[in-house]
C-alpha positions in Angstrom: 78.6 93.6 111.5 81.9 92.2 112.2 83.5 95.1 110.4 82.3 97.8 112.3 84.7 99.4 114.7 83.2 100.9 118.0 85.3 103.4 120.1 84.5 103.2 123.6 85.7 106.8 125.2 85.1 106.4 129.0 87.5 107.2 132.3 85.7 104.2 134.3 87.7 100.9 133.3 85.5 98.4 134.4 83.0 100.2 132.5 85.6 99.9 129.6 85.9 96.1 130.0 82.3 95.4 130.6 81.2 96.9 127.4 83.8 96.0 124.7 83.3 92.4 125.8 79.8 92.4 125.4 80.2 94.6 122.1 82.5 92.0 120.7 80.1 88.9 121.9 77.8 91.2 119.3 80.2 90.3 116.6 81.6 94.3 116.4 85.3 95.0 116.8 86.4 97.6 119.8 88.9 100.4 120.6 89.1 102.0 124.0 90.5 105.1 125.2 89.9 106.0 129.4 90.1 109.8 128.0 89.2 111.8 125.2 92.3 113.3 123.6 93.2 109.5 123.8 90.2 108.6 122.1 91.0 111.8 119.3 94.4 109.9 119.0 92.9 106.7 117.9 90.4 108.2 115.8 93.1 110.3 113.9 95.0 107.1 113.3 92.0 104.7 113.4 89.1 103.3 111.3 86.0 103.7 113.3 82.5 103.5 112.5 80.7 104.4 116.1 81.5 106.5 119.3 80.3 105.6 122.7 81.3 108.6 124.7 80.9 109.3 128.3 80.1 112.6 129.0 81.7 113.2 132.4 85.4 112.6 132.2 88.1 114.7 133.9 90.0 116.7 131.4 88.6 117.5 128.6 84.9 117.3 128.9 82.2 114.7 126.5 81.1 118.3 124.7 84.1 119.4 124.0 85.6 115.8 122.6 81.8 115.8 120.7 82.8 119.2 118.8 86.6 118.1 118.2 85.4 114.6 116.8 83.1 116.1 114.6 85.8 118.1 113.3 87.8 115.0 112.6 85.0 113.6 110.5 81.8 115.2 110.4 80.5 111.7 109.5 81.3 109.5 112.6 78.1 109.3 114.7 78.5 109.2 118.4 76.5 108.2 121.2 76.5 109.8 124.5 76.8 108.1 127.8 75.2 109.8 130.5 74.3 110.1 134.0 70.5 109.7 135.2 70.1 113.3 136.3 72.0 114.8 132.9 69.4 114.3 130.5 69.5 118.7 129.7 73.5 117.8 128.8 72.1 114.4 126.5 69.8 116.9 124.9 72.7 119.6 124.5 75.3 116.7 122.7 72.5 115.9 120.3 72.2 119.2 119.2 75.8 119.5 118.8 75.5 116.2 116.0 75.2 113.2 119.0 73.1 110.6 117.2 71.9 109.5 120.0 72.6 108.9 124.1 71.9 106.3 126.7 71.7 106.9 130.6 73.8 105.0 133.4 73.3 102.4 134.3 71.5 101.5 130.2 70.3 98.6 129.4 72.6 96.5 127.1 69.6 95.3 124.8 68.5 99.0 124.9 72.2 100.2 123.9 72.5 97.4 121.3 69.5 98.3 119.8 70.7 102.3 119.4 74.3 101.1 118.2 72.3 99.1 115.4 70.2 102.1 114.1 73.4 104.5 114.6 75.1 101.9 111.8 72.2 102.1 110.0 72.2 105.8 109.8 75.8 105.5 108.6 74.8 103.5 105.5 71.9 105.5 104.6 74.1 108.6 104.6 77.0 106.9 102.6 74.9 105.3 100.3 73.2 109.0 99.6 76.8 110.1 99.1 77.5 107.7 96.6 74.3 108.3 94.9 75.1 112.0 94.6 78.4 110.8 93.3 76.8 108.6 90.4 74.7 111.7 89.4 77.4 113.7 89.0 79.6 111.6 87.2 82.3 110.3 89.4 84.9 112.6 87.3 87.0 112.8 90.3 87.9 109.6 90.6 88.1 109.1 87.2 87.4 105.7 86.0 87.4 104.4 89.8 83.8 102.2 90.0 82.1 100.9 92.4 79.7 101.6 95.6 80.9 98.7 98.3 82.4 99.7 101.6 85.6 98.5 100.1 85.5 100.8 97.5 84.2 103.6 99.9 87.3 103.2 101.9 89.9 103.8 99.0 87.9 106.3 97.5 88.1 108.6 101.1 92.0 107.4 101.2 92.2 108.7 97.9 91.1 112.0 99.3 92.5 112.0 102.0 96.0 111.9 100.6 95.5 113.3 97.0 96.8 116.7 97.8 99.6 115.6 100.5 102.8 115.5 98.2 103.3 112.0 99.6 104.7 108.8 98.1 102.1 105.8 97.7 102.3 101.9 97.5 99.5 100.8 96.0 98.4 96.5 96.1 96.5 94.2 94.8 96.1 91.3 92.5 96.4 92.0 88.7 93.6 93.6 86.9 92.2 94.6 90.0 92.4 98.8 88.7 95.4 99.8 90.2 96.7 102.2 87.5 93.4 103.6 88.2 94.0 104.5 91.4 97.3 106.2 90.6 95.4 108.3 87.7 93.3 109.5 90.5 95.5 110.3 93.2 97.4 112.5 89.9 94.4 114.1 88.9 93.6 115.3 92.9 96.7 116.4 93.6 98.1 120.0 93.8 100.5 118.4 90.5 97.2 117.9 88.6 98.2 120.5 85.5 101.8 118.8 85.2 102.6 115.7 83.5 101.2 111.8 84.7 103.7 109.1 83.7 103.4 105.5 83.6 106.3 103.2 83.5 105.1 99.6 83.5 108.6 98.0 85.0 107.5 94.4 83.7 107.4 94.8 80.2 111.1 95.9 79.9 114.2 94.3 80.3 116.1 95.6 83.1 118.6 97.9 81.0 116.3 99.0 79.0 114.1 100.2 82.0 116.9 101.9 83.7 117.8 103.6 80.0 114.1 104.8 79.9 113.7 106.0 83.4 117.0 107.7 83.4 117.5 108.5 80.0 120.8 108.4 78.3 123.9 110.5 76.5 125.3 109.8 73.2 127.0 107.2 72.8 126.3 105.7 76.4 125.9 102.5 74.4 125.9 100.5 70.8 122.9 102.6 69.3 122.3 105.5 71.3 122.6 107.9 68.6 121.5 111.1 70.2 120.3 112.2 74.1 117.4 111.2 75.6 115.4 112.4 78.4 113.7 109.7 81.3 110.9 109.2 82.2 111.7 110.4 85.6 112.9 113.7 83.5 109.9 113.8 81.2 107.9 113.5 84.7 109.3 117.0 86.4 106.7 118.9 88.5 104.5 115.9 88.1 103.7 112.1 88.9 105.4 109.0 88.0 103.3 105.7 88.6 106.0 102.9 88.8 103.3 100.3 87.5 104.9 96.0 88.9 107.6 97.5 90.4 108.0 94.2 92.7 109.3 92.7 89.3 112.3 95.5 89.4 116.1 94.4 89.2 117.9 95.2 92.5 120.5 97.1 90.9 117.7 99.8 89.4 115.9 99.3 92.9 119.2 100.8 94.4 118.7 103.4 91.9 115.3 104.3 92.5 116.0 104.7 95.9 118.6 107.4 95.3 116.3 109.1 93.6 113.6 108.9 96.7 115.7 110.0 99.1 118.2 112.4 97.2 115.4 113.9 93.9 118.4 113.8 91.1 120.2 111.1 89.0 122.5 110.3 85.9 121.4 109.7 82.8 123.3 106.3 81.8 126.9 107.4 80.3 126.4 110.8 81.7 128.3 113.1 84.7 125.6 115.7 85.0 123.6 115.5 88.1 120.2 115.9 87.2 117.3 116.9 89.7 113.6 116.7 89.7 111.0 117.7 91.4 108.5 114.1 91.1 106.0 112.4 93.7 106.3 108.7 93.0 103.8 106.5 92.7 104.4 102.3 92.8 102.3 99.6 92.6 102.9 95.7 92.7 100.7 92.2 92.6 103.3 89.9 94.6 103.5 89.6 98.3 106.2 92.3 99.2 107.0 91.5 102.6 107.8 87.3 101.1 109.7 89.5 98.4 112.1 90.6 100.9 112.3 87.5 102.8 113.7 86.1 99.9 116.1 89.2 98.7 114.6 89.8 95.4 113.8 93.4 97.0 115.0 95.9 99.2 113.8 96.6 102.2 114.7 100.1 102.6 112.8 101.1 99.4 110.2 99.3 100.7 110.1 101.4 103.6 110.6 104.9 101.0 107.5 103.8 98.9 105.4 102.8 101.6 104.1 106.1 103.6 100.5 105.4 102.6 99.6 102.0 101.4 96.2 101.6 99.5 95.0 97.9 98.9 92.8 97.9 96.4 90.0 94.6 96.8 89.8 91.7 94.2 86.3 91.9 92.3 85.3 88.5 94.4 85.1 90.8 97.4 82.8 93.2 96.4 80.6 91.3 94.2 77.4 94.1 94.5 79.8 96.7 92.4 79.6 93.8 89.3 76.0 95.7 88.0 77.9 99.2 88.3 81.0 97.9 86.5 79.1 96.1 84.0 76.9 98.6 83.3 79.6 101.2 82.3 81.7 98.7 80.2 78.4 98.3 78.4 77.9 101.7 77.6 81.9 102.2 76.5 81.4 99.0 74.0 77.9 100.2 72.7 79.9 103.6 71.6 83.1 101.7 70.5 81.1 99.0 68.4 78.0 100.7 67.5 75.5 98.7 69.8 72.2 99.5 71.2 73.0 96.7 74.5 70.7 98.1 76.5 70.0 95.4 79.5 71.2 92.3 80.8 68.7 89.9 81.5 68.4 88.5 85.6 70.0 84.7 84.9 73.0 86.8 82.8 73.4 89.2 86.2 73.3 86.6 88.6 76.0 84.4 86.5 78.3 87.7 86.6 77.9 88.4 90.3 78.6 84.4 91.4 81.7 83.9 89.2 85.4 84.5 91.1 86.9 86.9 89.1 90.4 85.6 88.8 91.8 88.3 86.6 89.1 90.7 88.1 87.5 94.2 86.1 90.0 93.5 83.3 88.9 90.0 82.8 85.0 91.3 83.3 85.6 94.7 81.0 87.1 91.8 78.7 83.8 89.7 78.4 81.5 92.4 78.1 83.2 93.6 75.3 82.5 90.1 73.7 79.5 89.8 74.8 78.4 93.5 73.4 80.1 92.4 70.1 78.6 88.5 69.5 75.2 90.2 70.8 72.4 90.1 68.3 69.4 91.5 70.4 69.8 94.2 72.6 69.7 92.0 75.9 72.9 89.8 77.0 71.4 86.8 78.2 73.5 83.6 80.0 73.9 82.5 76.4 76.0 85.1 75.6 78.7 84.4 78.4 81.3 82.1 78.1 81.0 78.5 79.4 83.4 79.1 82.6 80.4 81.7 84.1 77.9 79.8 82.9 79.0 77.0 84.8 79.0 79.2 88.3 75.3 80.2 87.7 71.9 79.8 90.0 68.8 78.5 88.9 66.2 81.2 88.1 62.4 81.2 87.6 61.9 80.8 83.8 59.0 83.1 84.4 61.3 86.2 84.9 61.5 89.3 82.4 64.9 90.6 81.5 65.5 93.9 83.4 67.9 96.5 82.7 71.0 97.3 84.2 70.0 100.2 85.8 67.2 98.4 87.4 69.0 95.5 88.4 71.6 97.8 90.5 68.6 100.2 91.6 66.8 96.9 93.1 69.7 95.8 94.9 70.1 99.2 96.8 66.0 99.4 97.4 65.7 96.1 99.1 69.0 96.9 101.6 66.8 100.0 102.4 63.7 98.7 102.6 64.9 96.4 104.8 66.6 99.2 107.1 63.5 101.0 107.2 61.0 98.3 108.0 63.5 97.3 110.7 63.3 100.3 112.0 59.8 100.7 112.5 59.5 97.8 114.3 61.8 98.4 117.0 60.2 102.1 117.1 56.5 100.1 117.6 55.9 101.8 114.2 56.2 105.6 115.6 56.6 107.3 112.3 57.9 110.6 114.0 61.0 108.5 116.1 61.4 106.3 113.3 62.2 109.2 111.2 64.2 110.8 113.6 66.2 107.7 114.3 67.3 107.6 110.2 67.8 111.4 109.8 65.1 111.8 107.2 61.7 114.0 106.9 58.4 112.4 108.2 57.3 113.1 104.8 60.2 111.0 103.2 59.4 108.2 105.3 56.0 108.5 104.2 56.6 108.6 100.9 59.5 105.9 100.9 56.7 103.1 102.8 54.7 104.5 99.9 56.6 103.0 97.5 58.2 99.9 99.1 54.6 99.4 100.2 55.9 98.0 103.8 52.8 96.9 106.1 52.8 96.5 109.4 
C-alpha cells in the first residue's frame, strides 16, 4: 500500500489537508493540486496510481480534467468528488471512464473502502496486461522478464522513451539485465533497422578504449598498420550502449562528452573531423553521484547522459519474477543441453525465491544452467542446488508433489486474485452484480472465476 500515490485534485484547501493526512495515516503516499491543469502538471511529471477529483472547481471543470487525464493515461482510475445534489454529473464522469465517485461530505471509511477496490481494479487490469504480454511472447522487450510492479514500471519507461531520440542512463547492481534494457530501448526506437553497439568500457584499458571508440589512422601508434573505424563510427544512424561507463578514464570522459554535445570526433592520429549521427546509451553499477564527489567523474557528462534515468531493481526486490525467470532459463538450457527439465519441485522453488541474489539473473541464469546439466530426472529438486541456497530454504510438508513451473507461477497469481475477489464480495455483502461492477469484469466471469477458486461465503 505504501507505494501507491494518490492525487488529490480539489480547489478547497482544508479539504486538501484533511484528506492527504488521513490518506497518509492509511499508509498511501499523496500529491495535491487546488486545480486541475495543476493536477495535469503533476500527473505529466508524476507517478500516480489514483485520482481523487472534485468535480466543481473554477477553471477548468472535473469533466473536462476527467477527459484530459484519461488522455494522459487511459489507465489511471479516478474518483469523483461530488456534491449531494450532483449525483446526474457522478453518473456522467463514470461514463466518461470515472471508476467510481463519492458525495460531500463522504464518509472516510466509505472513501477508503472505494480507494481500496479502485487499486484493486488497477492490478487486475495490469496483471491481464502482462498476461497478454506472456501469450504473445514479450518480443518487444526482448529478453526483459518479469511481471512485478518494478518491472512494470521500466517496461512502460521503456515505452515511453523508446522512440524519443533521447540519451539514457541506465543503473543498477551488476547482473541485474542492464544491457537488456539498452537492447530494448534499440529495438523500439525509430533507429531499430540501423546498427546496436556495445562497448563494455571495463574490459579495456583506457587507450585501447579510446582507440576502439574512436578508431585510428595509420601509423597513429607502434602497430597500427592500417585505418580503423570506432565504434562510435561503426554505430552511425544507430545506438551505442556505453556498458560500466562509471569505470571510464577522465580524459576519454572529456572525450565522450564532445561527442554528446558536438556529434563528431578524431580518430586518434587523425585531422579529419568526423560526424555521426548516434543516440547514446550508458549504464554503470557504482554510486554516480559518490563518483563525483570524489572526481573520478565529471559532472557535466553526468548531466549529458542523464535525461532519462532507468533503475533497473536487484532480483531480491522482486522475488515473485524468480518462477518467470527460472522458467525461461530452463527452457534455453533444455534446448542448449538437450534436456527434458520439465518442473521444479515446491522445496527447489521456495529455496530460489528466499535466496538474496547477490549477482542477481546472471548468477540465477548461472545455476540453472547447472542444475539443468547435473539433473538426472526431469524435476530440479533442493538437491540439485548448490549449498549456499540450500542453506536459505523453508521447511516444507514432505507430503507435497513436485509441480511444474508453469503451475508454480500460475498459483502464485490465482491466490493474489482469489484473494481480491473474495475481498470484494465481502465488502459488497456478496452482491454479485456490484461486485462485478466494482472489478470491471462480466457477471458471468465472476461466476465462473468463484467457480473455480470455489470461494464460499
Amino acid at each position: 500500500m505504501a507505494d501507491n500515490v494518490i492525487l488529490i485534485i480539489d480547489d478547497d484547501r482544508g479539504l486538501r489537508v484533511s484528506l492527504s493526512a488521513f490518506l497518509e495515516k492509511k499508509g498511501y503516499s499523496t500529491l495535491t493540486a487546488a486545480t486541475a491543469q495543476e493536477g495535469l502538471e503533476i500527473i505529466e511529471n508524476n507517478t500516480v496510481d489514483l485520482v481523487l477529483l472534485d468535480i466543481r472547481m473554477p477553471g477548468m471543470d472535473g469533466i473536462t480534467a476527467l477527459k484530459k487525464i484519461k488522455e494522459i493515461n487511459s489507465d489511471l482510475n479516478v474518483i469523483i468528488i461530488t456534491g449531494y445534489g450532483s449525483i446526474e454529473t457522478a453518473v456522467e464522469a463514470m461514463k466518461e471512464g470515472a471508476v467510481d465517485y463519492v458525495t460531500k461530505p463522504f464518509n472516510l471509511k466509505e472513501l477508503s473502502s472505494k480507494i481500496e477496490t479502485s487499486l484493486k481494479i488497477k492490478y487486475m487490469v495490469i496483471k491481464n496486461k502482462l498476461d497478454e504480454r506472456e501469450e504473445e511472447g514479450r518480443e518487444s522487450f526482448s529478453n526483459l522478464i518479469g511481471k512485478s510492479k518494478q518491472m512494470q514500471e521500466v517496461y512502460e519507461l521503456i515505452a515511453k522513451i523508446a522512440r524519443k531520440d533521447v540519451t539514457v542512463l541506465i543503473l543498477g547492481e551488476s547482473g541485474v539485465g542492464k544491457e537488456m534494457v539498452a537492447k530494448a530501448i534499440h529495438q523500439n526506437s525509430q533507429r531499430k533497422d540501423g546498427p546496436f553497439i556495445k562497448v563494455n568500457c571495463a574490459a579495456l584499458p583506457d587507450q585501447l578504449l579510446e582507440s576502439e571508440l574512436f578508431g585510428y589512422e595509420k601509423g597513429a601508434f607502434t602497430g597500427a598498420s592500417r585505418q580503423k573505424k570506432g565504434m562510435f563510427e561503426l554505430a552511425d544512424g544507430g545506438t551505442i550502449f556505453l556498458d560500466e561507463i562509471g569505470d571510464m578514464s577522465l580524459a576519454t570522459q572529456a572525450k565522450i562528452l564532445r561527442v554528446l554535445q558536438e556529434h563528431e570526433f578524431q580518430r586518434l592520429g587523425g585531422e579529419e573531423t568526423i560526424r555521426v549521427n548516434v543516440r547514446v546509451l550508458a549504464a554503470t553499477n557504482i554510486d554516480i553521484q559518490q563518483a563525483i564527489e570524489r572526481g573520478k567523474f565529471r559532472e557535466d557528462l553526468y548531466y549529458r547522459l542523464n535525461v532519462v534515468r532507468i533503475n533497473m531493481p536487484p532480483l531480491r526486490e522482486r522475488p515473485e519474477d524468480i518462477p518467470l525467470l527460472t522458467n525461461e532459463f530452463i527452457k534455453e538450457y533444455n534446448q542448449k543441453h538437450n534436456k527434458e527439465i520439465n518442473g521444479v519441485a515446491p522445496d527447489a522453488m521456495r529455496l530460489l525465491m528466499s535466496y538474496d541474489w547477490p549477482g542477481n539473473v546472471r548468477e540465477l541464469k548461472n545455476i540453472c544452467e547447472q542444475a539443468v546439466v547435473l539433473n538426472d530426472s526431469n524435476v530440479i529438486t533442493a538437491a540439485d542446488l548448490p549449498v549456499e541456497i540450500r542453506g536459505k530454504g523453508f521447511n516444507l510438508d514432505a507430503n507435497q508433489s513436485n509441480q511444474s513451473l508453469k503451475d508454480i507461477t500460475k498459483n502464485l497469481t490465482s491466490e493474489i486474485e482469489r484473494k481480491i475477489i473474495t475481498e470484494t464480495l465481502e465488502e459488497t455483502g456478496w452482491n454479485r452484480n456490484e461486485t462485478a461492477q466494482k472489478l470491471g469484469i462480466t457477471p458471468r466471469t465472476l461466476y465462473n472465476k468463484i467457480k473455480e477458486y470455489k470461494i464460499e461465503r
